[in-house]
ZAMARGU-4260 file (C-alpha; in steps of 0.2 Angstrom, whole numbers, plus 5000, padded with zeros to 4 digits):
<rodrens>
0) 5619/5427/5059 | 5600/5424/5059 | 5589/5441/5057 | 5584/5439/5076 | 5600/5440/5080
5) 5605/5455/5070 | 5590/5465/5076 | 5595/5461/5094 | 5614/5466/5094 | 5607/5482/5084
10) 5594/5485/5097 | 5608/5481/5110 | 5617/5493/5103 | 5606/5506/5101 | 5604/5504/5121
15) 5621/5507/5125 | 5628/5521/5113 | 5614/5532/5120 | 5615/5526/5139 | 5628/5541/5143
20) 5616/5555/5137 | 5600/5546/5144 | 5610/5546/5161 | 5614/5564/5162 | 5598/5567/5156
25) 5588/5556/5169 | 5598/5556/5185 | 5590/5573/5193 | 5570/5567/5192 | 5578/5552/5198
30) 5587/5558/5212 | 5570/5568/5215 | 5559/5552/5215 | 5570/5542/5227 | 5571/5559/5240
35) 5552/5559/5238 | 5550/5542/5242 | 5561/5543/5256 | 5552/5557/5264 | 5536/5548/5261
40) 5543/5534/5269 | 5547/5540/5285 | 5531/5555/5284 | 5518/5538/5283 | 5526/5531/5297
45) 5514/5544/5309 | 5501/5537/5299 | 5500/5522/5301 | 5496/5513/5320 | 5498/5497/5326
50) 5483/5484/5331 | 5482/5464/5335 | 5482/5462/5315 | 5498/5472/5311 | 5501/5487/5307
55) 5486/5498/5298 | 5481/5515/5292 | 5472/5525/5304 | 5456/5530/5296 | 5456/5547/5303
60) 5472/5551/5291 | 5465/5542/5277 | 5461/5560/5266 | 5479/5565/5269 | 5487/5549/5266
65) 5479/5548/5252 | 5482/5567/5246 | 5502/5561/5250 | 5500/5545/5238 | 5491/5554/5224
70) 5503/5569/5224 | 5518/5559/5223 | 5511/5548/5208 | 5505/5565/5201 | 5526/5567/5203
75) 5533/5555/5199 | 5522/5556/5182 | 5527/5571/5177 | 5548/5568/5182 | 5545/5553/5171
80) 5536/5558/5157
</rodrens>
């Protein structure tokens, strides 16, 4: 077996023997991220109107839109970090 090989069945290996603990560790802020997205989801919908060209942000709400977007990256950093 080539030294390519090797190093990938090890990395492989690596991966998988520590993928229970990484799971347990990982699945809250996950859940968190995919609830926040959700909500987001279905909160930017009031946000957004419709015109000829498709839908589109109305600019009035732009500040909070944008408020939304950066909190939830501001989020989704720190759950991931």
């Amino acid at each position: 077996m080539t030294t390519g090989w090797k190093l990938l069945m090890h990395a492989l290996r690596m991966i998988f023997a520590n993928l229970p603990a990484a799971l347990r560790i990982s699945w809250l802020p996950f859940l968190l991220t995919v609830a926040v997205n959700w909500y987001l989801a279905q909160y930017m919908q009031g946000v957004r109107v419709a015109t000829p060209q498709g839908p589109r942000i109305d600019p009035s709400r732009l500040g909070e839109y944008s408020a939304v977007m950066l909190g939830y990256v501001i989020l989704t950093g720190v759950l991931f970090a």
